[in-house]
N, C-alpha and C positions, 0 to 999 in steps of 0.2 A: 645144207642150206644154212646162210648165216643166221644168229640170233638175233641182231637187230639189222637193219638195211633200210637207209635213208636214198632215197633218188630224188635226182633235180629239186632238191630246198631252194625254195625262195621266199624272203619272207621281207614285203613293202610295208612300211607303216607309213599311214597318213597323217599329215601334220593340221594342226586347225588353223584356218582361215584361211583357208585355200593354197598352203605352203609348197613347197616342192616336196613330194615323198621323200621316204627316207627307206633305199634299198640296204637292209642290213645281212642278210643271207645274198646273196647272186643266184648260185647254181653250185648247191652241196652233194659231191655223193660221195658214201661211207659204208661200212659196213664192220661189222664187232662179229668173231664167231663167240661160240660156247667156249666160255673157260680163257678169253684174252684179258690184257689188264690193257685198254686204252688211254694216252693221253691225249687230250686234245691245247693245242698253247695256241698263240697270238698275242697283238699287243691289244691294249684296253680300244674298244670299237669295232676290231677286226670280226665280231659277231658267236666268237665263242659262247656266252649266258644264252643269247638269242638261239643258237642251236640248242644247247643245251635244255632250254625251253620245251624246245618244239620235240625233242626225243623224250622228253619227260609228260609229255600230253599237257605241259600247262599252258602252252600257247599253241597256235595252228597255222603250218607254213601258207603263206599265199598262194605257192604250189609245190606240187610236189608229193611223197609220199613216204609214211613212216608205216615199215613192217618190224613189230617186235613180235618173233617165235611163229609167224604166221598169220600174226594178227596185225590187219591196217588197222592202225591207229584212229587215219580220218572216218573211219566207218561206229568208231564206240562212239555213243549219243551224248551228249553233254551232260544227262542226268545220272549216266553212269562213270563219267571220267574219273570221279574219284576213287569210286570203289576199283575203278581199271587198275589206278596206279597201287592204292593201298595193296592189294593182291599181286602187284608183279613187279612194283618197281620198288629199291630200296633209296632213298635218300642219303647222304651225309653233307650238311653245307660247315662253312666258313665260322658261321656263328653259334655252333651245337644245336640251336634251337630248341634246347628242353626248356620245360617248365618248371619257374623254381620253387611252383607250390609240390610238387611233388618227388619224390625221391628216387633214386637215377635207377632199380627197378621199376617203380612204376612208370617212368618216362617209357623205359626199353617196349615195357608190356601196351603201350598205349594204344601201337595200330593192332592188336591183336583182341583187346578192349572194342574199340569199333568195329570191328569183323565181328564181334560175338562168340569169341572161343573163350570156353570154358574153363575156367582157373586150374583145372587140372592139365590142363593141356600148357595153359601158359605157361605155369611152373618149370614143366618139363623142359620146354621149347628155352626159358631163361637159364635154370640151370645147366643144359648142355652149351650156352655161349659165354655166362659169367667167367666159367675156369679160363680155358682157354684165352680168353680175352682178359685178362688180369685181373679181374672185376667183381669177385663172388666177394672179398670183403665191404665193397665200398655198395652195396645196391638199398643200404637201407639207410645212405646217407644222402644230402641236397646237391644240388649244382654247387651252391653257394659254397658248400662246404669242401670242395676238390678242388682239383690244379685241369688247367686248361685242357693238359694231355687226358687225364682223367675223363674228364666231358667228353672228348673226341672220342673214345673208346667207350663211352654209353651209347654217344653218337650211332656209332657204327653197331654196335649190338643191337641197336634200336633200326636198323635200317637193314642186321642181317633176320631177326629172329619171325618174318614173316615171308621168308627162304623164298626170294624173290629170283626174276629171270636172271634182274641183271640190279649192279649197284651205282647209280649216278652221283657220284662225288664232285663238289663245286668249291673249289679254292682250300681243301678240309685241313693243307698244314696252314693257311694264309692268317690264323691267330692265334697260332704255335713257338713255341721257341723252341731253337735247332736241336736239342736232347728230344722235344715233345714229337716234331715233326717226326725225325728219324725211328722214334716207336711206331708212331702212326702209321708208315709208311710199311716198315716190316710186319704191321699189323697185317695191314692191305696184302703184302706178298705171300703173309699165310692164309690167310682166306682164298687169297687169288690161287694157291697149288693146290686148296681143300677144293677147286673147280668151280670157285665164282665166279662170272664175270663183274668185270669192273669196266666205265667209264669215268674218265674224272679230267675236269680243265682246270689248267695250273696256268700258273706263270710262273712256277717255280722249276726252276733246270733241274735243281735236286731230286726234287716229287718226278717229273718225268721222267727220270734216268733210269728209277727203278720198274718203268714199265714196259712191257714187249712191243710196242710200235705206241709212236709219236706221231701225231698230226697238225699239221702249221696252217693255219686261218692267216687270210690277212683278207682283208675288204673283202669280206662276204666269201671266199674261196678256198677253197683246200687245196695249198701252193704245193707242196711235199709231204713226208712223212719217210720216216725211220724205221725200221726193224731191226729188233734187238740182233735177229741173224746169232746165240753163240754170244755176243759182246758182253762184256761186264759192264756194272753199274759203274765203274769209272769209265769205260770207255764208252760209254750209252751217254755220258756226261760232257764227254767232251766233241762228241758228234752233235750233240744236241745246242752246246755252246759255241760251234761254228757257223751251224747252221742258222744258228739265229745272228750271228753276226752277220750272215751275206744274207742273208733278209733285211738285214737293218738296213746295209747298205745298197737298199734298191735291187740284189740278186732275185733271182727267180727260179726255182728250182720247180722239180714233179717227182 
């Protein structure tokens, strides 16, 4: 059974004042097993965030239906949505989003703070991802006080060390430079063989190249998709550099 599995997405917003809707999903179906690294690309509209949304329980498709691990999504009640995601889903965005009154261990320890785990547990749960992740020098230092790449890799500690189903990553090289991204992304690659899964929407061919299957959005649809199949990250790069070229140009692929 997959680990997450989206059927028939559709997701209308209504405009004010009586406007024409706005169909930003069509008709989505997907599925991530245990232990895949997913990309999902498109151009800016083609409704990737809006999925991305809705598999993250922070918005709720018009129709359709989101199972993560067994569990329909539409069925968790709204006053438990948080605590849904805090417990299973791990976050990494675009913007680190730490806070810079606090220092990048207690950033990491923060959904584990809310849950009410025990300082002895945090410690532990922190120390076995600081090594590994580059990070045991820097955790009793600020945002303010680190490089970009830095943040992303609290980021991600911070999004793995509440050993969630799955990890939703959202543009995570998109305020990286090319030394920063290329860590991140090997970051990602070691997490993903230690049996994470990963989903994460790029717009970056580089970021997607390193991942086992590619998914292509354009107006609300999932046009294609790639498997690695075997292929290296060059050639995951130049499949995915094609493909988006006869997309561009009006091609149509499945």
């Amino acid at each position: 059974m997959s680990l997450l599995e989206a059927k028939g997405i559709k997701k209308i917003y209504k405009t004010r004042n009586g406007g024409v809707p706005v169909e930003a999903l069509k008709h989505v179906d997907l599925t991530v097993e245990k232990g895949e690294f997913v990309a999902i690309m498109g151009e800016s509209g083609s409704g990737k965030t809006t999925l991305l949304n809705i598999l993250a329980a922070l918005d709720r498709p018009t129709e359709g239906t989101v199972v993560l691990d067994g569990m329909d999504l539409g069925a968790v009640k709204n006053a438990a949505v948080a605590r849904f995601r805090r417990d299973n889903l791990g976050y990494v965005f675009q913007e680190f989003n730490l806070l810079d009154t606090f220092s990048l261990g207690d950033n990491i320890c923060l959904p584990l703070v809310l849950a009410g785990k025990k300082p002895k547990e945090m410690k532990k749960r922190l120390d076995a991802l600081a090594q590994p992740l580059g990070i045991a020098d820097l955790l009793k230092k600020y945002p303010f006080e680190v490089s970009g790449g830095q943040k992303q890799r609290a980021a991600v500690a911070r999004a793995l060390i509440t050993q969630p189903r799955i990890i939703l990553a959202d543009e995570p090289t998109g305020a990286l430079d090319s030394r920063s991204s290329d860590e991140l992304l090997a970051l990602f690659g070691q997490v993903n063989r230690a049996g994470q899964t990963i989903l994460m929407v790029t717009h970056s061919t580089r970021a997607a190249s390193r991942a086992s299957r590619v998914l292509f959005l354009r107006d609300g649809t999932v046009i294609h998709q790639i498997r690695r199949d075997g292929r290296t990250d060059q050639e995951m790069y130049q499949r995915i550099s094609d493909a988006l070229t006869l997309l561009a140009n009006g091609g149509d692929r499945k």
